[in-house]
N, C-alpha and C positions, 0 to 999 in steps of 0.2 A: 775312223776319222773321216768327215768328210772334206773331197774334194777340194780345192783352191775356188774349182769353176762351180761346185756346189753350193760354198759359202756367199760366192758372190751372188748369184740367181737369188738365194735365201736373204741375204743381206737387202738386195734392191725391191723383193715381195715385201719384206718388215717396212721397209725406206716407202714403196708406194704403201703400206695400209696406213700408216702415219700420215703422210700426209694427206690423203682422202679424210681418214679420220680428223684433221687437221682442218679440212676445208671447211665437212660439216660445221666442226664445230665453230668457226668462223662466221659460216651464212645461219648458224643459228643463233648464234651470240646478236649478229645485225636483227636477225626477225624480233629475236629477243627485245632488244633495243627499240627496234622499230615502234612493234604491240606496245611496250611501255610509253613511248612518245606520244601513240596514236590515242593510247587510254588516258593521259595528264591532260591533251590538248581536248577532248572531249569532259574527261570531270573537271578540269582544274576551269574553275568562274573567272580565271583572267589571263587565259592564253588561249591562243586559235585567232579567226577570223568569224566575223558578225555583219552576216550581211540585211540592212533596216530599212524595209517602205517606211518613206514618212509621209505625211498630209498634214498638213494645218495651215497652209499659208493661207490661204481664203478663207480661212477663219479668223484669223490672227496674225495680220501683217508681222514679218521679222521672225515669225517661229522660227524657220526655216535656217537663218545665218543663228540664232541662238541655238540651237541644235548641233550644228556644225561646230561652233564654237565648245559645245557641253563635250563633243567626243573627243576633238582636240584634247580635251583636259582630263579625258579618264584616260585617254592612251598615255598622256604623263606622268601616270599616278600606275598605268598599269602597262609598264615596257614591251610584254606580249602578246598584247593585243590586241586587233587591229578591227575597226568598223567602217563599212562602208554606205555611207547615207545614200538613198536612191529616193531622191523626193517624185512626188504621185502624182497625178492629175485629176481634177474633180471628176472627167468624164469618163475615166479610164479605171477610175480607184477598183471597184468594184467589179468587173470585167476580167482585168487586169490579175486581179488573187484567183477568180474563179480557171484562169485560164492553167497560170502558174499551178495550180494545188490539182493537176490535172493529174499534173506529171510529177508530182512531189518534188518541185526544185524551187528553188528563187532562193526565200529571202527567210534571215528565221527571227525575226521579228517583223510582223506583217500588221498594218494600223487596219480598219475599217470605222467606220461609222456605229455609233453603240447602239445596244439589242439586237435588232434583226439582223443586221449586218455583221455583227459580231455570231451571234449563236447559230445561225444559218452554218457556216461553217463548221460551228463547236458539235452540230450535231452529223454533222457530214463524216467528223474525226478528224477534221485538220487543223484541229488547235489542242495544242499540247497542255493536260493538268498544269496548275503552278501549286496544285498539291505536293509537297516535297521540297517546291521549285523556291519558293516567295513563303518565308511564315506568315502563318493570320496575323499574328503580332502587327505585324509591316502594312498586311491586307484591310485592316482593321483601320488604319489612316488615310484612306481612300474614299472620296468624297463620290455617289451618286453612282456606287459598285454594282447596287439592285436594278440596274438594267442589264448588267451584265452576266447575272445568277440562271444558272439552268442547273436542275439535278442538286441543287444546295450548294454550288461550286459556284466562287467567282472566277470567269475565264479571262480577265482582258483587262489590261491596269489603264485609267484613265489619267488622261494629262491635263486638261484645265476644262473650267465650268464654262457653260456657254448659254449663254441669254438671246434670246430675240425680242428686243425692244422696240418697241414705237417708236420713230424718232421724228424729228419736227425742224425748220427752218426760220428759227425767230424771225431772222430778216424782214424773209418773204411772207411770215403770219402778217406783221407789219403792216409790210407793203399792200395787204390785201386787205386790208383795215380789220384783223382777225387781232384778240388778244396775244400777246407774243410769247405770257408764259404760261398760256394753257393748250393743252391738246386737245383733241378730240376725246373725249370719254366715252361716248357711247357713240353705234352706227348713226343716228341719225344725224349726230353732229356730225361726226365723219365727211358725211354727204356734205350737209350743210357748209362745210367749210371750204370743201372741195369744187361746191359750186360757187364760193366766193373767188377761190383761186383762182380759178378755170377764166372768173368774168375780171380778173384784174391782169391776164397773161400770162399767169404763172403754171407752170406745169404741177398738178396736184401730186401726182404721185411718180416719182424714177424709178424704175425698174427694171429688168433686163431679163427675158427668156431663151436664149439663146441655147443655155445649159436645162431648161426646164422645171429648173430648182422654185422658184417663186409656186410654181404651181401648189408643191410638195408643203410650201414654206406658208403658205395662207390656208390651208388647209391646216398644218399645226396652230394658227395664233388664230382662226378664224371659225375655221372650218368642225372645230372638236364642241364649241361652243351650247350646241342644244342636247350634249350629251354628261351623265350625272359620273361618267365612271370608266375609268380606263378597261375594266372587262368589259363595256358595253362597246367600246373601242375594239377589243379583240374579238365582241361578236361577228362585225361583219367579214372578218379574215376563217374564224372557225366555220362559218356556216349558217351561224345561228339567226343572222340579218344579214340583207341582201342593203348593197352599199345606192339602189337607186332610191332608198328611203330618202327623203328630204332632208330628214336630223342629219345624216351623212353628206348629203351631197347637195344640202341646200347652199353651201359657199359657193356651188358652179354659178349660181344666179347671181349671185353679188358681184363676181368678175366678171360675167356677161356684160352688168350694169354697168360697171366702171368701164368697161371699154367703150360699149356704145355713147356715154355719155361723153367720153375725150377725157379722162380724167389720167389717163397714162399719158407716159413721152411716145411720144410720135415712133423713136426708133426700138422700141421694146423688145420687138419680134429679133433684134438685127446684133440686137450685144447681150452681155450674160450679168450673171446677178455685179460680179464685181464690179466691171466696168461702170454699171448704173452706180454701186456706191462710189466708185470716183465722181462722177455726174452730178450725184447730190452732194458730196463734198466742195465743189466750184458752185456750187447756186443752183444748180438748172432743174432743180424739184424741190415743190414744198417738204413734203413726206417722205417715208422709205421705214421697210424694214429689214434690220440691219444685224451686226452681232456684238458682243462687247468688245472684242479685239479690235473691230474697224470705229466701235466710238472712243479707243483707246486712242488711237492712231490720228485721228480729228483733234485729239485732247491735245496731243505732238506737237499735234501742223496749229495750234492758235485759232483753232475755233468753236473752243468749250464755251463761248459766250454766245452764238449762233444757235447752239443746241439743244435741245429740248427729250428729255427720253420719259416713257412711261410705259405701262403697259399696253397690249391691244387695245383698240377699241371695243366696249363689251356691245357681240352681235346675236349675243343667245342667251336661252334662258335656263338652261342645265347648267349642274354645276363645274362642270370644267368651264366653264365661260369666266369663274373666279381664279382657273388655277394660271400661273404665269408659264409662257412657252421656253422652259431652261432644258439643260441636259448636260452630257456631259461632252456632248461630241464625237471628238474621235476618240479612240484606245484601240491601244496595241496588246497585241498579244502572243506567244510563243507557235513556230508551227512546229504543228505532229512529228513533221520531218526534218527537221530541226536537228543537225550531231551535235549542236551546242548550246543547248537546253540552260545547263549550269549556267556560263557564260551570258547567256540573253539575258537571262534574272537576274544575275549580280549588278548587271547596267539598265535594267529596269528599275531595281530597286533605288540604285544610286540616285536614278534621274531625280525620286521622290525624296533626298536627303533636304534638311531646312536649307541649307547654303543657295542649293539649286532651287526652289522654289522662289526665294528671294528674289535672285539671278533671274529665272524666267519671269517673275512680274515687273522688273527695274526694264527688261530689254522690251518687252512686248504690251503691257498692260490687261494683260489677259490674267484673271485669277484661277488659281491651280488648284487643283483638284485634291486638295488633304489638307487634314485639318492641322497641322501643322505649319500649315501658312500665316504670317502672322498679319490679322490685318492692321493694324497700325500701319501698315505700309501704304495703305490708300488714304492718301492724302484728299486728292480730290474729289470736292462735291458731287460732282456726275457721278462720278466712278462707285463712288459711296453711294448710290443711289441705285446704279444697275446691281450692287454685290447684296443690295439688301431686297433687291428683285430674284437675284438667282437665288437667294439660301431662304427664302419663305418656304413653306410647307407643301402647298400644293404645285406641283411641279409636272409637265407633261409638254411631250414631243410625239404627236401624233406618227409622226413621220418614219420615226423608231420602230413602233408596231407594224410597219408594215411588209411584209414579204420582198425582200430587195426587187425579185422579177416582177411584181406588184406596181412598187413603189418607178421602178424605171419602163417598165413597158404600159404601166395604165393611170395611174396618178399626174405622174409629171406632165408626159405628151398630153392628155388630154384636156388637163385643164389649160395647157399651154394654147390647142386649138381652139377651147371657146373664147380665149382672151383675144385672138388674132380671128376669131370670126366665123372660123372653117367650121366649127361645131356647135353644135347647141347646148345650155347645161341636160336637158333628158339622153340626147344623145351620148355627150362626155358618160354620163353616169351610167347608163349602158354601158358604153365600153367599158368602163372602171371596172364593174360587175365581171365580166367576159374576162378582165385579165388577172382576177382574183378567181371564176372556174378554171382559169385554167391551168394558172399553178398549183389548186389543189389536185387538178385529175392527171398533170404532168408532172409534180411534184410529190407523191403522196408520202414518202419516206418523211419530205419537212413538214409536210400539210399532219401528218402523223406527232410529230416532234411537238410542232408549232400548238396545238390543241393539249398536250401533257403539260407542256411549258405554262397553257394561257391556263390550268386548273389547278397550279399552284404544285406540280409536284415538281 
């Protein structure tokens, strides 16, 4: 038999492996617990947290509180879920993801500007498939997706159509003894008008370089004009044409002209595109151009009778000089590193439901990007007028095409310099040249991509 003090030694050894075995099982019931939470908050589409770059307010007055408003109302609809909108800045948009996607953090819904802007990245790997993510079904109702497409895949859901229209100041046509309901149609009228303006005190054209965007912005509605075809577009980025060709960079001259003649506002250099469309919204320029959300906005404010919208003036003789300057804009899309992948989609998807589509045309005037939108909801003329501008056939945004470090270090600044004087158009177009080698020879991985992508595989 053993022992009294036997028993008990043995009794307190049984007493601790119990409760060791106890604890384990305890801290493994929690890990247990834990994994399982860690794995629903990651598959489960409507619980976690979703953190959203947005952009579009400078395209589309009010996106921005309608957006706000659209999450408010999925987090009612979806109690565990939680999104945190981080609205972007035009100058920083792009900058801003490259810096973030450095370090695989931020945001896992990130917008950019469509094509280059978008796939630049997609070929980097910091945009997540929505293979699996978003069905074609769903993909399938998305308005202006083949800018988006690399490798047969669409990477980046679009939110609404975006026109750049001619627009006009009946007033001031008036005032300058100019017809009130006609625009310029072709460059020489153009001129011709402008030097009507000019001799009656009217400032011909408002604009604003500050952001450098106008450069980019004439070059898409102006500047594509003596060329027959969006790959001839992509020759001068593959290699194939050098961008000092005239076809290419014969628009430097046209805004040479326009500035030396006075045909801008005096303060151009000093504010940015927006601001200029405040400008022209109060009078202070015949001209401008503009996007449908900001002639939405004018529609608002009571002065859809002032207005005038049409296409570019036609300043060349190729046939994009026919096609109208639309696109899609911005679009968002999933990043790589993204733990909630599932989640992003379900509120991508949703944004594209009819309810919301409605919802974003009644708040902002901007038309949405799926066909699913119904337009019976465009009531007004104007409005009716730019949507049968954006949905024609021929459709191009030069600006798209271009290599974002392209598009921000040679495109913008330069032409921004011949407008303000500092450059010459052969000079500008040099430079142009110079910061298209040199994203190919410092970039060659996209310069690689960018040439697969422009041969259609």
């Amino acid at each position: 038999m053993l022992s009294a003090l036997h028993r008990s030694k043995k009794a307190k050894r049984v007493s601790l492996v119990i409760g060791i075995v106890s604890v384990m099982g305890l801290v493994f019931s929690n890990t247990q617990a834990l994994a399982i939470s860690s794995f629903k908050s990651a598959a489960d589409p409507y619980s976690g947290k979703l953190v959203y770059w947005f952009w579009a307010e400078s395209d589309v007055p009010g996106s921005t509180a309608w957006m706000q408003a659209a999450i408010k109302r999925y987090e009612a609809l979806h109690k565990n879920i939680s999104i945190e909108l981080v609205p972007q800045g035009s100058d920083t948009l792009q900058g801003a993801f490259e810096t973030t996607a450095q370090s695989k953090s931020g945001p896992d819904i990130a917008m950019q500007w469509a094509t280059l802007p978008v796939l630049t990245p997609v070929w980097r790997g910091q945009v997540a498939s929505l293979k699996g993510l978003i069905p074609d079904s769903e993909i399938a109702n998305w308005l202006n997706t083949s800018e988006n497409v690399s490798g047969g895949q669409t990477w980046a859901m679009p939110l609404y159509l975006l026109g750049e229209p001619f627009v006009w100041n009946k007033t001031l046509f008036k005032k300058a003894g100019l017809d009130p309901n006609k625009g310029p149609t072709t460059w020489a009228e153009f001129l011709a008008d402008s030097a009507k303006l000019k001799a009656a005190g009217i400032t011909p054209v408002q604009m604003g370089l500050k952001d450098g965007a106008f450069g980019a912005w004439f070059q898409a509605t102006i500047g594509t004009q003596n060329l027959n075809s969006v790959s001839e577009l992509q020759d001068v980025y593959t290699g194939k044409a050098k961008f000092t060709d005239p076809k290419y960079s014969g628009y430097l001259t046209q805004l040479a002209d326009m500035s030396k003649k006075g045909y801008f506002n005096k303060d151009i250099a000093s504010i940015d595109i927006n601001q200029a469309w405040q400008n022209f919204a109060q009078g202070k320029g015949a001209m401008t151009w503009t996007t449908d959300g900001n002639v939405a906005s004018w529609v608002k404010a009571g002065l859809e009778k002032q207005i005038g919208v049409q296409m570019a003036p036609k300043a060349g003789t190729g046939k994009l000089a026919s096609f109208y300057t639309a696109t899609q804009s911005i679009s968002a899309f999933i990043t790589s590193w993204s733990k909630q992948k599932p989640a992003a989609a379900a509120f991508m998807t949703w944004l594209h439901q009819p309810a919301n589509l409605s919802s974003w045309y009644t708040a902002t005037g901007a038309f949405p990007a799926d066909k699913r939108f119904s337009t019976t909801a465009i009531k007004n003329p104007l409005m009716k007028q730019l949507f049968a501008l954006d949905s024609q056939p021929g459709q191009v945004w030069a600006e798209n095409y271009a290599p974002p470090q392209v598009d921000s270090n040679g495109i913008r600044p330069f032409a921004q310099a011949v407008i303000t004087g500092s450059s010459t158009p052969a000079k500008a177009a040099s430079d142009i040249q110079n910061s298209i080698t040199q994203w190919q020879t410092q970039q060659p991985a996209d310069f690689k991509s960018y040439k697969t992508w422009a041969s259609g595989k």
